[in-house]
C-alpha positions as CSV (number, residue, x, y, z in Angstrom):
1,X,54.5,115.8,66.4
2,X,55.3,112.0,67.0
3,X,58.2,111.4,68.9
4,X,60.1,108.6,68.1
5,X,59.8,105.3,70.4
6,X,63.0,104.1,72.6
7,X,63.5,101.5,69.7
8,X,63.8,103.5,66.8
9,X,66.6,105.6,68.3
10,X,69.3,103.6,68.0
11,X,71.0,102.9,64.3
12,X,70.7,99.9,62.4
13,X,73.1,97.8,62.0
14,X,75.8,98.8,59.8
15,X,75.4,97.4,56.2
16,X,79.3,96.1,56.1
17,X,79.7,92.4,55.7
18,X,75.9,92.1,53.8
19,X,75.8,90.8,50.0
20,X,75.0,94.6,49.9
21,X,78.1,96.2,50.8
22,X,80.2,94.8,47.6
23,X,78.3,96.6,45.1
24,X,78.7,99.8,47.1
25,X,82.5,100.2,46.5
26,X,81.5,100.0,42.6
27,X,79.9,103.1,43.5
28,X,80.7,107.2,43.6
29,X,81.0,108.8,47.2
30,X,77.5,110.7,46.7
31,X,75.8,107.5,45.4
32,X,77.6,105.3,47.3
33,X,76.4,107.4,50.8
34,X,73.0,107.9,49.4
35,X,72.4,103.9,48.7
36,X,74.0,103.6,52.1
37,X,71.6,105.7,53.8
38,X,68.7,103.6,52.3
39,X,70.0,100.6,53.3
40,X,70.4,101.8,56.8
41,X,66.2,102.7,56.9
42,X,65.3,100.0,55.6
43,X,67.3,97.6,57.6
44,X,66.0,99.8,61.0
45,X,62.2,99.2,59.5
46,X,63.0,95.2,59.1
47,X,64.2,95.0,62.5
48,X,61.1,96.4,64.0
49,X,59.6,93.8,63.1
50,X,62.4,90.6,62.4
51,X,64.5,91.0,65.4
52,X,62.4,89.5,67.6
53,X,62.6,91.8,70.8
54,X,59.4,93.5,70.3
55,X,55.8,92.8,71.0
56,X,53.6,93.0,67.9
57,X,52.0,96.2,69.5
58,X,55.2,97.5,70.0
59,X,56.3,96.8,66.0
60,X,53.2,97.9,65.0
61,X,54.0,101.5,66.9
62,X,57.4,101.7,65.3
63,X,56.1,101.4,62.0
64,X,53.0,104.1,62.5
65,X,55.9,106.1,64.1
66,X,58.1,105.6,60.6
67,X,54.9,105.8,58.3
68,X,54.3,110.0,60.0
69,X,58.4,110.2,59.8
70,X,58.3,109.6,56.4
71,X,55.9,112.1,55.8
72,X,57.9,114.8,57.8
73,X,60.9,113.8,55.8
74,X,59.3,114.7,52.5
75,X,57.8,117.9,53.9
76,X,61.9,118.8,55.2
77,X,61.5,118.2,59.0
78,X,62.6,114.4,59.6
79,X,63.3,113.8,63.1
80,X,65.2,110.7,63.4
81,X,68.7,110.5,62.6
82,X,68.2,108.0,59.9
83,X,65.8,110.0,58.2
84,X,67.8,112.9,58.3
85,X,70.6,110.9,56.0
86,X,68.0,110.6,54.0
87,X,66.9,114.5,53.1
88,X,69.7,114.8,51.1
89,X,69.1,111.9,48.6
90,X,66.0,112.5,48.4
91,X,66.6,116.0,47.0
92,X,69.6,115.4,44.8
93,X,68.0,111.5,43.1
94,X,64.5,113.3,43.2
95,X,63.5,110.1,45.5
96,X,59.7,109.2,45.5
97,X,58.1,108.6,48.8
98,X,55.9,105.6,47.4
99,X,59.0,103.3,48.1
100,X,59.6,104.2,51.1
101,X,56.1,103.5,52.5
102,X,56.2,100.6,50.8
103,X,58.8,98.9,52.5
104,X,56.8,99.9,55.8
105,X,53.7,98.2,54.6
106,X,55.7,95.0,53.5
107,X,57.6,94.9,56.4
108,X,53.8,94.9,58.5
109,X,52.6,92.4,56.3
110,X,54.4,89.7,58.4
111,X,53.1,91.2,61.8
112,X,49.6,89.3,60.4
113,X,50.6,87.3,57.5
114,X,52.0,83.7,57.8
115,X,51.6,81.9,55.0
116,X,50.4,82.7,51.5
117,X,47.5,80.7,49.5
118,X,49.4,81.7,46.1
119,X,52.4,83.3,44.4
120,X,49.6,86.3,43.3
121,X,49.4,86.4,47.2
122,X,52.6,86.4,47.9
123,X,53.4,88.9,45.2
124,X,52.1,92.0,47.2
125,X,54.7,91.0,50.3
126,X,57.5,90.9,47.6
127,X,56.4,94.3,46.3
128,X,56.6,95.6,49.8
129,X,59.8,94.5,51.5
130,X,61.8,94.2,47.8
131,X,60.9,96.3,44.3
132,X,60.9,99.1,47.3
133,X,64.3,98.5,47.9
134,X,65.1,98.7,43.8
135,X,63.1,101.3,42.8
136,X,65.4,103.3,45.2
137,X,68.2,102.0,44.2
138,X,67.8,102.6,40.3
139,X,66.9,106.0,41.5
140,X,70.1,106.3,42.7
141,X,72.1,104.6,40.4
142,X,70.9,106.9,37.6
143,X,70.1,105.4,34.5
144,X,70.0,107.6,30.7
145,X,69.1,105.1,28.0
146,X,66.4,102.2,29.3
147,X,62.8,103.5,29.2
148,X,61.2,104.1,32.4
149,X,58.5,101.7,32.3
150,X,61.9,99.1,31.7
151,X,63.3,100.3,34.9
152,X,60.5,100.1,37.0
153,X,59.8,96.8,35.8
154,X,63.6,95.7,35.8
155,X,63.7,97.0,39.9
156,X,60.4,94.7,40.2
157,X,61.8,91.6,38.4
158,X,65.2,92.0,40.5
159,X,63.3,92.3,43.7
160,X,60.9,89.4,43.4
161,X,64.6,87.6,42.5
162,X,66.4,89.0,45.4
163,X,63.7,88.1,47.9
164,X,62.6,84.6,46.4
165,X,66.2,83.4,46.8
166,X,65.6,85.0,50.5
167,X,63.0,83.1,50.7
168,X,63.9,79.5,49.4
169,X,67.5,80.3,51.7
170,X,65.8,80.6,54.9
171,X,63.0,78.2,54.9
172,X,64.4,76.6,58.1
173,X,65.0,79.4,60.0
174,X,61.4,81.0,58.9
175,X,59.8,78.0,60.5
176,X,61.0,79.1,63.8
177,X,59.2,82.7,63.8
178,X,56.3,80.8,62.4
179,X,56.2,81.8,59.1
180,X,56.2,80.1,55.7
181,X,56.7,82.0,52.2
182,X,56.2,79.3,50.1
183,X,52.8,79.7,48.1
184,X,50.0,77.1,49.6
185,X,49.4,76.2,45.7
186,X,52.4,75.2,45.2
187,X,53.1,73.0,47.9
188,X,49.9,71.3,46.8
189,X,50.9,71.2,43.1
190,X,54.0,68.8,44.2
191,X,52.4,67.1,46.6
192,X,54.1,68.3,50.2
193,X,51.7,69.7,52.8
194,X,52.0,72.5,55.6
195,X,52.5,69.5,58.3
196,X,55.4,67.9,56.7
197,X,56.6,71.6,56.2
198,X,56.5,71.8,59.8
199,X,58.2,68.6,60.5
200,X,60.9,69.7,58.3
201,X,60.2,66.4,56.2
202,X,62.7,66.7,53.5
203,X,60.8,64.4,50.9
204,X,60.9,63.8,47.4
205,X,57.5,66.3,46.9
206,X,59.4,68.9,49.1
207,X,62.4,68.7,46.4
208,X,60.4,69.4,43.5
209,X,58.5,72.3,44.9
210,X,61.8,73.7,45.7
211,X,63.4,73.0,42.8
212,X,59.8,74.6,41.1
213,X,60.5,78.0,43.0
214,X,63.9,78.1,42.4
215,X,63.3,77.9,38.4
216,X,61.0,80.9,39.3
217,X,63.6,83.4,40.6
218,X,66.1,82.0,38.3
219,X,63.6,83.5,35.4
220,X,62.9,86.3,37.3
221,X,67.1,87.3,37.0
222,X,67.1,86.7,33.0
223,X,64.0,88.9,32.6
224,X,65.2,91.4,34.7
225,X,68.9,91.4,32.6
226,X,66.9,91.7,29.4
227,X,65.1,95.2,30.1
228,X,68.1,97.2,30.5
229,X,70.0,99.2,27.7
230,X,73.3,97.4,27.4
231,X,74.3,101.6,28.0
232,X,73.1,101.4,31.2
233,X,74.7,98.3,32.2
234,X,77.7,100.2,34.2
235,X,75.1,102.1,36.0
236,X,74.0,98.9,37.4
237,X,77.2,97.1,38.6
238,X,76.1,97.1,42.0
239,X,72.8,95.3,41.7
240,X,74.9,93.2,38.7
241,X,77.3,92.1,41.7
242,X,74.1,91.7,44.0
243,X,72.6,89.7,41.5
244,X,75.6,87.2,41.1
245,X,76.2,87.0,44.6
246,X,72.4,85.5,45.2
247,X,72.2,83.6,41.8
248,X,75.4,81.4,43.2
249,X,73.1,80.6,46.8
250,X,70.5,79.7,44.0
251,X,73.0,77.1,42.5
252,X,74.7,75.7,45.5
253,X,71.1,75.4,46.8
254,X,69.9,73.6,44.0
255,X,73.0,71.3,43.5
256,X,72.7,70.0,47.1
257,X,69.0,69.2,46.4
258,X,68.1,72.5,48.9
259,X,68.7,71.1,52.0
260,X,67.5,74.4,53.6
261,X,65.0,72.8,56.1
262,X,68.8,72.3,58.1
263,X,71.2,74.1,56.6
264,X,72.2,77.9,56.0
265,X,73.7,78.6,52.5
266,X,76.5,81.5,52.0
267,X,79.0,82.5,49.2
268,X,82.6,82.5,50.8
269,X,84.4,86.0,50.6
270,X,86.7,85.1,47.6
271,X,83.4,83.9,45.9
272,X,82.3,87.0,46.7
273,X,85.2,88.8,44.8
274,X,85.0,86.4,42.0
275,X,81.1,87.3,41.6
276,X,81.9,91.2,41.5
277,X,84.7,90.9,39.1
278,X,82.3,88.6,36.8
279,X,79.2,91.5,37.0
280,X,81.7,94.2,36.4
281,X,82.9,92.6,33.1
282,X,79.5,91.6,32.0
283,X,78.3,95.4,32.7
284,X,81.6,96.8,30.8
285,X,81.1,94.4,28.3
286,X,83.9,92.4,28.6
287,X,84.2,88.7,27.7
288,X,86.9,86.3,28.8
């Protein structure tokens, strides 16, 4: 048996504060600890590779060493105490193991990866590090009325949302690990090049392919919406609230003409509050 490196021991940290931890309270003790134990691997599996303090042999170890971990968590003998918060949501949501190494093999796609010739390209990282994370999380949130097929599509569309709003948020700060999300095509298509990318020109070409990728995950939300049962809708409060949350960086972004190459963009705690009240009506049905 594998034992766990020095850096995977510790726990990650806690989920409190993220554009995460909202949705949770919206949420039933049992789900709310099972979504919370989720969150907790898959923020320990980002940081092996995002936080910077290890080598790229060293990430690459910590994610073998969560790839076998995984596999002894679904045969009943996890080892680590993340994993072992998740046996028990595994067995009562029925969780699938696919996610899980999915998220890995995302997550290892930027130990190689740093930039992407097309969305298509692009669309295999945001499968990894993102409809992971959903497919979970609809497992969990337990749905009776939507089709299947609906849900699994509705946890991709929300993920490729979720993490295209990441994306477009933290160009700047991407640029210092070296890394740049936006597709190669794309760039090209409005006329901006890698160089200028990485002289943070903020030029006209730069605020149309920004303004291109944010109409992207803005369709990527309304598609998502329009798979689910309107029955199902208070299932989903917490990825509603989640959704709200991110859809108002994606308008102050694009009503400051996405100044991201030098600024960070965040929703104030009372906008916070204002975006969960407005998901939990639209869930319930409610109209003001």
């Amino acid at each position: 048996m594998t034992a766990a490196p020095a850096f995977a021991a510790s726990m990650p940290a806690s989920e409190k504060g993220s554009n995460f931890s909202l949705g949770f309270l919206f949420l039933p003790k049992g789900k709310r600890e099972a979504l919370s134990a989720v969150y907790a691997y898959c923020r320990l599996v980002d940081d092996i590779v995002d936080d910077g303090s290890l080598s790229k042999e060293e990430a690459g170890a910590g994610l073998r060493f969560w790839r076998e971990e995984i596999e002894r968590l679904f045969k009943g003998a996890p080892t680590h105490a993340v994993s072992r918060r998740l046996l028990a949501p595994v067995r009562e949501f029925g969780l699938a193991k696919e996610p899980f190494l999915e998220m890995i093999r995302g997550c290892a796609m930027d130990l190689d990866n740093k930039s992407y010739a097309s969305f298509a390209e692009l669309e295999s990282y945001l499968r990894g590090v993102a409809c992971s994370v959903g497919e979970l999380a609809v497992a969990i949130f337990g749905c009776s009325h939507t089709r299947e097929a609906d849900l699994k599509e509705y946890a991709r569309l929300f993920g490729y949302a979720f993490q295209m709003t990441n994306i477009l948020r933290d160009v700047g700060a991407d640029l210092e690990m070296g890394r740049v999300y936006l597709p190669e095509d794309d760039m090209k298509e409005a006329g901006y090049s890698r160089e200028e990318l990485l002289r943070r020109e903020a030029t006209p070409a730069f605020a149309r392919l920004m303004e291109k990728e944010g109409e992207r995950a803005a369709g990527f939300y309304r598609q998502a919406r329009n798979l689910v049962d309107f029955r199902d809708r208070p299932a989903l409060v917490p990825a509603e609230v989640m959704a709200r949350i991110y859809e108002k960086i994606l308008a102050a972004m694009s009503q400051d003409g996405y100044r991201v190459l030098f600024k960070r963009y965040r929703v104030s705690s009372p906008g916070k509050i204002a975006c969960a009240l407005d998901a939990w009506l639209y869930c319930h049905g409610i109209h003001l």
